[in-house]
LOMARNU-384986 format. One record per residue: x, y, z of N, C-alpha, C in turn; residue in one letter; residue number from 1. Coordinates in pm, 1 decimal. Layout:
BEGIN
<<X Y Z> <X Y Z> <X Y Z> A NUM>,
...
//
This chain:
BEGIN
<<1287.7 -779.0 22930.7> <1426.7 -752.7 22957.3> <1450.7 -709.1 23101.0> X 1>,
<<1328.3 -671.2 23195.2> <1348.3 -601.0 23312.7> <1364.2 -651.1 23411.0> X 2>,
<<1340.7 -806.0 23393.1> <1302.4 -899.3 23466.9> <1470.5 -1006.6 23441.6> X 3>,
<<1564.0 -991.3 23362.1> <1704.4 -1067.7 23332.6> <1795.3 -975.4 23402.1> X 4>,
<<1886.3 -1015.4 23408.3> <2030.9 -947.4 23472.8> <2164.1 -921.2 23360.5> X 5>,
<<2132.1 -1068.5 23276.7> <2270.9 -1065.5 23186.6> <2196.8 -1068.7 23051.7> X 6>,
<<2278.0 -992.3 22975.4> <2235.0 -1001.0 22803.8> <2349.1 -1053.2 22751.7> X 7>,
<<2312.6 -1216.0 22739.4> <2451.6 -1303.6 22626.0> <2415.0 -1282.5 22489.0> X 8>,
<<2562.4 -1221.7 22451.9> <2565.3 -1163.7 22332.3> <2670.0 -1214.3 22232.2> X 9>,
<<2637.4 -1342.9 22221.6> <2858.0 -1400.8 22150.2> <2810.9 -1370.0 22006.0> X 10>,
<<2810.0 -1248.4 21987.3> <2779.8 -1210.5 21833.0> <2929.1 -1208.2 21726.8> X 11>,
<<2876.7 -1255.7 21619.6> <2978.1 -1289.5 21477.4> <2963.1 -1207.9 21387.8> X 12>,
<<2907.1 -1131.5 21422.6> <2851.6 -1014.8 21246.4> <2935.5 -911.1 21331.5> X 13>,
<<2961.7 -816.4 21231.5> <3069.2 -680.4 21228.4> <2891.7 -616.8 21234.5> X 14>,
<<2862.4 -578.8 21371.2> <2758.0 -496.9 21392.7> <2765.5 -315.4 21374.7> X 15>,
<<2705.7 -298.3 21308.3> <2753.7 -89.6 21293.0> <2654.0 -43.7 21441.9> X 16>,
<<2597.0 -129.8 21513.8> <2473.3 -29.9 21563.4> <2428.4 -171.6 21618.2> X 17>,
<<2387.6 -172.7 21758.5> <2271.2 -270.1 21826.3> <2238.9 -249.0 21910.9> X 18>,
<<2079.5 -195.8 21856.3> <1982.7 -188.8 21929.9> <1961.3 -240.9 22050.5> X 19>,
<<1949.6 -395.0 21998.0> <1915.9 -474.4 22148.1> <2015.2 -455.5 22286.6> X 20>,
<<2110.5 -409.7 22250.4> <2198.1 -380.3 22301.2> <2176.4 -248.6 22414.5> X 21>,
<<2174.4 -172.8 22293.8> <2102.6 -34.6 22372.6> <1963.4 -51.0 22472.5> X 22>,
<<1843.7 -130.7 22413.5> <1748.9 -167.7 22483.1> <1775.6 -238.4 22663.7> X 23>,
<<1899.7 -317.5 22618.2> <1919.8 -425.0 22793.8> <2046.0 -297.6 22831.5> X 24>,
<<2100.0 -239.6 22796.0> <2154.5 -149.7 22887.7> <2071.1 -75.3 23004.2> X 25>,
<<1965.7 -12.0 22905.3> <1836.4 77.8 22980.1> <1797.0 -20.6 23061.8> X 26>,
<<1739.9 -117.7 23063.9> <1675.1 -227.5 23120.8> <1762.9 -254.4 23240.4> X 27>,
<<1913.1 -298.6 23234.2> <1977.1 -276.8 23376.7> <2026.7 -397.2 23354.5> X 28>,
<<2063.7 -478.9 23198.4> <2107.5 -617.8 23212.4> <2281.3 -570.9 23169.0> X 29>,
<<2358.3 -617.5 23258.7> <2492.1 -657.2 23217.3> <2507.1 -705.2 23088.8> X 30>,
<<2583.8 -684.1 23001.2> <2608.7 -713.8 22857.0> <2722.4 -816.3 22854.2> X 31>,
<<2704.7 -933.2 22826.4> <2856.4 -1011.9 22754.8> <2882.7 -1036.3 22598.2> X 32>,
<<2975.6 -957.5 22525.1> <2956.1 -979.1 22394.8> <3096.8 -955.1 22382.3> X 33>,
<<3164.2 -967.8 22237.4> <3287.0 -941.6 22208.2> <3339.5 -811.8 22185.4> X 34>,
<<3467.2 -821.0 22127.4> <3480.9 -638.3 22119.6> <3500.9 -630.9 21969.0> X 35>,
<<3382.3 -681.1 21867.5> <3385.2 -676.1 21746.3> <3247.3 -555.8 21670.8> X 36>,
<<3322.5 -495.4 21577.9> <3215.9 -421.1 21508.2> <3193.9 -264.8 21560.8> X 37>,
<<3099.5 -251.1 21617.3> <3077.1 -69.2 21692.4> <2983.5 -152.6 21796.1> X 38>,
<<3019.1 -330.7 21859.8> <2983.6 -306.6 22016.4> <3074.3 -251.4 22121.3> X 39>,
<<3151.5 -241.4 22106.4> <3221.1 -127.7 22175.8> <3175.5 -9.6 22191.7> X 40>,
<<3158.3 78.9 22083.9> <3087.7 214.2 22132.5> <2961.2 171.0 22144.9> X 41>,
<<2880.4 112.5 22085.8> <2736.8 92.8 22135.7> <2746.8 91.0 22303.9> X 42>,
<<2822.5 19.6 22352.1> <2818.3 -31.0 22483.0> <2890.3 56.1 22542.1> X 43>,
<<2933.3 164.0 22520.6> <3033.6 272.9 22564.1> <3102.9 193.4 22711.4> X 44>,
<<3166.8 79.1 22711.9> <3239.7 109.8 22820.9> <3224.8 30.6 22912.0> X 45>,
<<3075.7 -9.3 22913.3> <3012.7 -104.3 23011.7> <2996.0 -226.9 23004.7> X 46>,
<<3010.4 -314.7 22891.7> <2966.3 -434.7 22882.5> <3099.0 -501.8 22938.1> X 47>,
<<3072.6 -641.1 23011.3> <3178.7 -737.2 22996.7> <3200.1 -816.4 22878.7> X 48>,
<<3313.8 -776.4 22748.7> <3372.6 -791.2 22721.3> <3505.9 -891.8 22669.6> X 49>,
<<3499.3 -964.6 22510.6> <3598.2 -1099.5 22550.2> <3684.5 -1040.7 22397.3> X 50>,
<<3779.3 -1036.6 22350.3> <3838.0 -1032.7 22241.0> <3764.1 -1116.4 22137.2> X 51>,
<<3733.7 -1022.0 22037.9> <3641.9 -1132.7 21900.5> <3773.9 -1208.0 21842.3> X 52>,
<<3762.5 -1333.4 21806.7> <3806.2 -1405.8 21663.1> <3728.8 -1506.8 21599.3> X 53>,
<<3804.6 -1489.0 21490.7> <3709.0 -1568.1 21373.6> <3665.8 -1741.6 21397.1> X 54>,
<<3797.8 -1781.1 21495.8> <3767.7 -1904.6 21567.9> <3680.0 -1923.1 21639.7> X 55>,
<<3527.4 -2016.6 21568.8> <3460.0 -2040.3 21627.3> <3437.8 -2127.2 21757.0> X 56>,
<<3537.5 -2208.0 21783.5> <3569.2 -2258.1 21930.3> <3641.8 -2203.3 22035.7> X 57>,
<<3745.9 -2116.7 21961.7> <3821.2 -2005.3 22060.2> <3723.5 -1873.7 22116.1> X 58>,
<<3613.6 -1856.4 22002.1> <3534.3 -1739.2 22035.6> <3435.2 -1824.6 22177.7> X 59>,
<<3347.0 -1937.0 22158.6> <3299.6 -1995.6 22209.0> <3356.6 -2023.4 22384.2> X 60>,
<<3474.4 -2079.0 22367.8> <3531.2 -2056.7 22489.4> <3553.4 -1925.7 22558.4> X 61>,
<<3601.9 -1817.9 22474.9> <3611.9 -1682.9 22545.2> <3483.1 -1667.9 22621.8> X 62>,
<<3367.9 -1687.9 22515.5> <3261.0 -1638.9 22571.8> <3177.9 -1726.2 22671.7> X 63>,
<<3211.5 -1848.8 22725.1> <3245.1 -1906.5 22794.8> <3255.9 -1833.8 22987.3> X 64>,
<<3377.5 -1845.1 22950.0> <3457.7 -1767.2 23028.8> <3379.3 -1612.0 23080.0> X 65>,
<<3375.0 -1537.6 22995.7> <3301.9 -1413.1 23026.0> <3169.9 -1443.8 23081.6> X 66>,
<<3086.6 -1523.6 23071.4> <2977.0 -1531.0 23097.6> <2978.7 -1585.4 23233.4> X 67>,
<<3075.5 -1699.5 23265.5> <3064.1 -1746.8 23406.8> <3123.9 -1646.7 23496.0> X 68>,
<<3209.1 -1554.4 23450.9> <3187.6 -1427.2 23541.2> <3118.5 -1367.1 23584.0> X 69>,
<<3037.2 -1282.8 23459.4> <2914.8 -1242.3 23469.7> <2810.5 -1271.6 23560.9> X 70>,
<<2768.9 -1429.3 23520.9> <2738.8 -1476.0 23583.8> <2749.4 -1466.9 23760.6> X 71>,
<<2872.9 -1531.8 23803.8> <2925.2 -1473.6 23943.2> <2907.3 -1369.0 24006.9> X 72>,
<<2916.4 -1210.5 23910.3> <2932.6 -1107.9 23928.1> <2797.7 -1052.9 23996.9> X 73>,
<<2678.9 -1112.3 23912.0> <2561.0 -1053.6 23908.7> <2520.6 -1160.4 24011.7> X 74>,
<<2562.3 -1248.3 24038.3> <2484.7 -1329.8 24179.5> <2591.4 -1324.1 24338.7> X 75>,
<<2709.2 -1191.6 24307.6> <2713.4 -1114.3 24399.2> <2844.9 -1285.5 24514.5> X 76>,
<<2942.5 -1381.8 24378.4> <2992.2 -1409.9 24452.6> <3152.2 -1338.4 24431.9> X 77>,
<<3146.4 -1284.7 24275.8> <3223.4 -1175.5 24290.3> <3180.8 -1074.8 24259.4> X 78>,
<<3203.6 -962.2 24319.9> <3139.6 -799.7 24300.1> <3215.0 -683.7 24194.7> X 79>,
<<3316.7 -741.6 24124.5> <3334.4 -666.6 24034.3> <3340.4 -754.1 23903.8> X 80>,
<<3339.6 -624.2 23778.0> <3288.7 -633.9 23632.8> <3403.6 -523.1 23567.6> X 81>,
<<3482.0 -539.8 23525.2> <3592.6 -462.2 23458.8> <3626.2 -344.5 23573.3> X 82>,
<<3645.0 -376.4 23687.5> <3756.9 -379.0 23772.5> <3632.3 -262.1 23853.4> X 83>,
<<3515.2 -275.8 23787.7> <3433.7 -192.3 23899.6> <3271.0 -295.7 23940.9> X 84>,
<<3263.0 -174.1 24074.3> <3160.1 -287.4 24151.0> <3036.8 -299.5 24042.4> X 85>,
<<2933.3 -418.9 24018.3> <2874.1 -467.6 23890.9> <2741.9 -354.7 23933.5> X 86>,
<<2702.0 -355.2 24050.7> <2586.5 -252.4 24055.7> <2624.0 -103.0 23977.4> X 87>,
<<2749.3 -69.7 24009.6> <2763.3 96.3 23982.3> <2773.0 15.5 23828.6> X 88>,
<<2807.0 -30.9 23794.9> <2821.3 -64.1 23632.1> <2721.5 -87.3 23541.9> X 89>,
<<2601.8 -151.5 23627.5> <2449.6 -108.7 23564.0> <2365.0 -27.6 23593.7> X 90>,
<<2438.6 57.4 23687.0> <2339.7 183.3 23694.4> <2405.0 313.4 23614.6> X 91>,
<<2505.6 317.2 23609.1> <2613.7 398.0 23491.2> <2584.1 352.2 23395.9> X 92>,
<<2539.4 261.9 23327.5> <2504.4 206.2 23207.0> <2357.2 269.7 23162.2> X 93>,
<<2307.7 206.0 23280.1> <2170.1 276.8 23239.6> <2109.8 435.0 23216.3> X 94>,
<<2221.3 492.9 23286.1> <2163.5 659.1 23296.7> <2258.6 668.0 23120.3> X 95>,
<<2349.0 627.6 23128.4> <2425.0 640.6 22973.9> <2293.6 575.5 22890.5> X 96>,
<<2262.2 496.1 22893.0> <2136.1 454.4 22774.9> <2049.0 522.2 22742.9> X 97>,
<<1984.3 586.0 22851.1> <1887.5 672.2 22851.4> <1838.4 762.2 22843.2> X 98>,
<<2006.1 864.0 22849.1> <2051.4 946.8 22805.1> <2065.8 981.4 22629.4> X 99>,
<<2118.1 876.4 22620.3> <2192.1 897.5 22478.5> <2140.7 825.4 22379.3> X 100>,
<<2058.1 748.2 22441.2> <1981.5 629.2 22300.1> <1821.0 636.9 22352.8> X 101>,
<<1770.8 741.9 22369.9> <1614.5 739.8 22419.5> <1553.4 779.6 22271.9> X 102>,
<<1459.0 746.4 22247.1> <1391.0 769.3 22091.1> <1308.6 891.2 22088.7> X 103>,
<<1328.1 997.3 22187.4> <1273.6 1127.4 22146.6> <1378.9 1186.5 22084.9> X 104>,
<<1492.6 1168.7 22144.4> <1628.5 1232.7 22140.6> <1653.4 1238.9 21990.2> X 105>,
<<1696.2 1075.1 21973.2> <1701.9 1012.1 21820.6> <1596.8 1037.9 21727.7> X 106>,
<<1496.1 1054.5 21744.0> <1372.9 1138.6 21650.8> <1429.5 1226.9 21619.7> X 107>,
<<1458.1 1332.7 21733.9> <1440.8 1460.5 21690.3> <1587.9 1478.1 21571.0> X 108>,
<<1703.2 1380.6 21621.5> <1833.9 1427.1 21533.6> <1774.3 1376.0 21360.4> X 109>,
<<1763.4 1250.2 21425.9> <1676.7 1209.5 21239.0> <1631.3 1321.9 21185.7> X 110>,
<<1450.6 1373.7 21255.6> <1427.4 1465.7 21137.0> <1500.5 1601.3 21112.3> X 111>,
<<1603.6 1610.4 21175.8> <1693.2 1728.3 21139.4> <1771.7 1687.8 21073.7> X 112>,
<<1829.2 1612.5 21043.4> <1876.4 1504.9 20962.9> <1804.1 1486.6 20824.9> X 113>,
<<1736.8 1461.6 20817.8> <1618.1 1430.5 20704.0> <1558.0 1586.5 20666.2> X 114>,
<<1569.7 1653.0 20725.7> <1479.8 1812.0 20692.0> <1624.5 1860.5 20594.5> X 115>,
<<1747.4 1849.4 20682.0> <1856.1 1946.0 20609.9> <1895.4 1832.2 20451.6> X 116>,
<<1871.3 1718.7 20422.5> <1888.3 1684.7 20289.6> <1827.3 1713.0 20250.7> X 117>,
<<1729.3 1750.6 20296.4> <1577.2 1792.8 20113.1> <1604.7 1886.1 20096.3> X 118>,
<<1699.4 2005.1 20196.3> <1695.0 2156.8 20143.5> <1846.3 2120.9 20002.9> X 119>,
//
């Protein structure tokens, strides 16, 4: 993942939670996915972004569209990504990932989590 820039994401499932998601944030890849499910908060903010619908050619084209931005964005012939410059947007991304989705962190809430149901 350390070695990509963009994570294409034209996902169709009502996602509660993605991982992979969380993984290419840390990693430093720009995200293009829809605004369906909890990628929105997964992505707190940072991903580029296309309106989900159930139209599979309308979704297709959105995502389309988002990606040849992206695209652009990250090869620096345009420099912004939701109205900010694309570097500060994967490096804000990344300290947010790493922060908040690192697996010591998430261990530790689990087994506190898991300790307070057995009592």
């Amino acid at each position: 993942m350390e070695e990509n820039h963009i994570m294409a994401y034209p996902c169709i499932w009502e996602e509660t939670s993605c991982i992979t998601a969380m993984e290419n944030m840390s990693a430093g890849n720009l995200i293009v996915c829809p605004n369906y499910g909890a990628l929105p908060e997964t992505t707190a903010g940072f991903a580029q972004m296309y309106d989900w619908t159930p139209d599979l050619n309308e979704h297709a084209k959105r995502f389309y569209y988002e990606m040849k931005h992206a695209i652009e964005a990250v090869r620096g012939y345009t420099k912004k990504v939701n109205g900010l410059y694309v570097q500060n947007v994967i490096s804000k991304q990344k300290e947010y990932a790493d922060h908040f989705y690192n697996w010591e962190l998430r261990g530790k809430e689990w087994t506190e989590f898991l300790t307070n149901i057995q009592k």
